[in-house]
C-alpha positions in Angstrom: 15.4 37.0 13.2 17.4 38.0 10.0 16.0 38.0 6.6 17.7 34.3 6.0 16.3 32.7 8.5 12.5 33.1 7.1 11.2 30.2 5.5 10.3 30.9 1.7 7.2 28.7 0.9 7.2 27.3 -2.4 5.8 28.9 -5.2 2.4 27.2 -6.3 1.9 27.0 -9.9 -2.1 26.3 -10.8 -2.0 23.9 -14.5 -5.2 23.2 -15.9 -6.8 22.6 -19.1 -9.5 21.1 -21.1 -10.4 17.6 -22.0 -7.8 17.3 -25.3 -6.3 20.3 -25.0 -2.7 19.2 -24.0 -2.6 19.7 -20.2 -1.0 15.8 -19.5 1.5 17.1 -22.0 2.4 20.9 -20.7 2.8 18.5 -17.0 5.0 15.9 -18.1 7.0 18.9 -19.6 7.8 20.6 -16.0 8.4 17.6 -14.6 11.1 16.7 -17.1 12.6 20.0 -16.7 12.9 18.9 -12.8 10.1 20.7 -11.1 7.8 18.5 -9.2 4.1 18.0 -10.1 1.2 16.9 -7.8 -1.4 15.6 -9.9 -4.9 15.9 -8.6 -6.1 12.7 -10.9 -3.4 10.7 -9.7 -4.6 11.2 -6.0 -8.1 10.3 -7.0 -7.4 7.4 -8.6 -5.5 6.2 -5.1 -8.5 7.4 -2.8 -11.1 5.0 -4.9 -8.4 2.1 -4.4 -7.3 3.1 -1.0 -9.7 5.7 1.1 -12.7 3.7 2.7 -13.7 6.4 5.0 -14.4 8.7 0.8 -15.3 5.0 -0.9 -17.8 4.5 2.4 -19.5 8.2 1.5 -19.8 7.9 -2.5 -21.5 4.3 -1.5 -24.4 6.7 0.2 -24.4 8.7 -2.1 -25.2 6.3 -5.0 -27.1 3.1 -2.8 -24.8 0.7 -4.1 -20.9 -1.1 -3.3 -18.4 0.2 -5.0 -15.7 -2.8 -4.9 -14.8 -2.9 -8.8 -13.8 -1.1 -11.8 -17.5 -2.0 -13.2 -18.3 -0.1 -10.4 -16.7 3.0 -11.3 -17.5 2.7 -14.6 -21.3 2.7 -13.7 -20.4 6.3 -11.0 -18.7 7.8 -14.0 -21.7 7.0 -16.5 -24.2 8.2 -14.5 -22.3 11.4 -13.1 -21.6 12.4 -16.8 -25.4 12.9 -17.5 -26.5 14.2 -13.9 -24.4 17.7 -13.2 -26.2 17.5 -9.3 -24.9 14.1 -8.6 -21.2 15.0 -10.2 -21.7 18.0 -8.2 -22.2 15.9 -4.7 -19.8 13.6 -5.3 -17.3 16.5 -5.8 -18.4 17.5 -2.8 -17.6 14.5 -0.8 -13.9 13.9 -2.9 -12.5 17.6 -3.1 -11.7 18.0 0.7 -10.0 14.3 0.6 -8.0 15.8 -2.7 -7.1 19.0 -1.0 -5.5 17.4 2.3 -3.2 15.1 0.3 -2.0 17.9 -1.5 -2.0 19.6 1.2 0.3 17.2 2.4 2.4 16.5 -0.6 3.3 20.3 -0.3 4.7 20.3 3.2 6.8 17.0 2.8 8.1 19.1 -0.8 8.7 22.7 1.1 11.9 22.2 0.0 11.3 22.9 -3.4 11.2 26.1 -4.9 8.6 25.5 -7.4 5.4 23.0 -7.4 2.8 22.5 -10.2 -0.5 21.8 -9.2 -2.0 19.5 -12.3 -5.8 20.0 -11.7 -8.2 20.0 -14.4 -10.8 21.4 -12.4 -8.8 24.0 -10.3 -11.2 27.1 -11.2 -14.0 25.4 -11.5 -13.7 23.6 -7.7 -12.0 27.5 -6.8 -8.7 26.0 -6.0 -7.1 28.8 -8.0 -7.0 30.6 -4.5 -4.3 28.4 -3.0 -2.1 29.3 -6.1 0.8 31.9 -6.8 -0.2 31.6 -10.4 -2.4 30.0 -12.9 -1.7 28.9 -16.4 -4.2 27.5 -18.9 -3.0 25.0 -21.7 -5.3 26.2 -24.5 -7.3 25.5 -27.6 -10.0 26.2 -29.6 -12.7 24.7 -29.4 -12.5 23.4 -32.6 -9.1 22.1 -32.3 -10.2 20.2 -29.0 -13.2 18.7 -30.6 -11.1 17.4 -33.4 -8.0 15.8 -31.0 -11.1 14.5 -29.0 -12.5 12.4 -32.0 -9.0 11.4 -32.8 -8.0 10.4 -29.3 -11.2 8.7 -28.3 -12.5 7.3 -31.6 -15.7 8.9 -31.0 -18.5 11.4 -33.0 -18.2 14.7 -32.6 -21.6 14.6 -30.9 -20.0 12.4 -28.2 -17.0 15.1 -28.1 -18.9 17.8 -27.9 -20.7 16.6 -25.0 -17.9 15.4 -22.9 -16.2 18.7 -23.6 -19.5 20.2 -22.2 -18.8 18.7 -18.7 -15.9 21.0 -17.6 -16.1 24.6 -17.9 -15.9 26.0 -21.0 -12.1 27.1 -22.0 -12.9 30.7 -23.4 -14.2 31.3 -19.4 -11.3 29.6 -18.2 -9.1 31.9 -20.5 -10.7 34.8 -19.1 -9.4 33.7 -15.4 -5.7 31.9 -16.2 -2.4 34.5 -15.5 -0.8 33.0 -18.2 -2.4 31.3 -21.3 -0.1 28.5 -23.0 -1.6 28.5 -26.2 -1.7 24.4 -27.7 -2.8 25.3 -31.5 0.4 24.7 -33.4 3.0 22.3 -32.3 4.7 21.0 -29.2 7.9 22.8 -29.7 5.9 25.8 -29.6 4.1 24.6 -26.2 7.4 24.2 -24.6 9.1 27.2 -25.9 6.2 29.1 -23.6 6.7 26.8 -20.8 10.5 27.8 -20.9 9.5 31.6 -21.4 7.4 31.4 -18.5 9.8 29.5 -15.9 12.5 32.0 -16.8 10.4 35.1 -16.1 9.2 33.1 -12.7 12.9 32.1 -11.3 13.8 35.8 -12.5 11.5 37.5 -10.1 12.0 34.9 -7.4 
């Protein structure tokens, strides 16, 4: 077998952020620069409309049908103030998560770059299936105040939304490459460009 005939993989790019800190925005960004995006809430959103086998499990889990967005509503109220119960229904979505990405990747092993858009990737460890990582980042100052803005809500309400992902100064400490989100878009995307230029020039 030559060298041309093995089958380069394509490279995994890990995006996450934090709640406000721009991550939607860094994604939209590679895709318009043509690189496809798989994004983990998307595939979540079409498991609770389409996965009875996951919808089935969750309905154990909490002792009531979950047929509506009421429904959800109610999962998502009462998972934001219980960290086990989050924690167990992680546990029951994540593997249903990872297989369609899983297979979104094989149909796309053409391409020579795909971003994973996960805003939990270190925190459910699916770092390891990545080439790279990059954080979009703020402080946390900046995040409670786009929060408020965003969400018309106090700053206590921020605050503890913000307090149910892990916290960004930890996720800092773990990203390859930090995109920092403090000044302005065009700054964002200059890094973006920076960092897809040094990637294609080592591939």
């Amino acid at each position: 077998m030559s060298v041309q005939d093995v089958k380069i993989k394509p490279y995994i790019i890990g995006l996450t952020g934090g709640i406000a800190s721009g991550k939607s925005t860094a994604s939209a960004y590679f895709r318009s620069k043509g690189i496809e995006v798989i994004d983990s809430d998307l595939i979540v959103k079409d498991l609770w409309k389409n996965n009875q086998e996951m919808i089935q499990k969750a309905e154990s889990l909490f002792g009531f049908s979950i047929n509506s967005m009421t429904d959800k509503k109610k999962i998502s109220q009462l998972i934001f103030s219980d960290k086990k119960l989050r924690m167990r229904l992680n546990e029951i979505v994540h593997p249903y998560v990872y297989q369609k990405i899983d297979e979104m990747i094989k149909i796309l092993d053409d391409k020579d770059l795909i971003v994973i858009d996960m805003p939990l990737l270190f925190e459910v460890g699916y770092e390891k299936k990545c080439d790279v990582t990059c954080l979009v980042y703020v402080d946390l100052k900046t995040q409670i105040e786009r929060l408020i803005r965003r969400d018309d809500i106090s700053e206590e309400k921020a605050l503890t939304k913000i307090k149910t992902q892990m916290d960004l100064e930890e996720k800092k400490l773990k990203a390859d490459i930090i995109f920092d989100n403090q000044i302005d878009l065009n700054y964002l995307y200059f890094q973006i460009d920076q960092f897809l230029r040094g990637i294609r020039h080592e591939k």
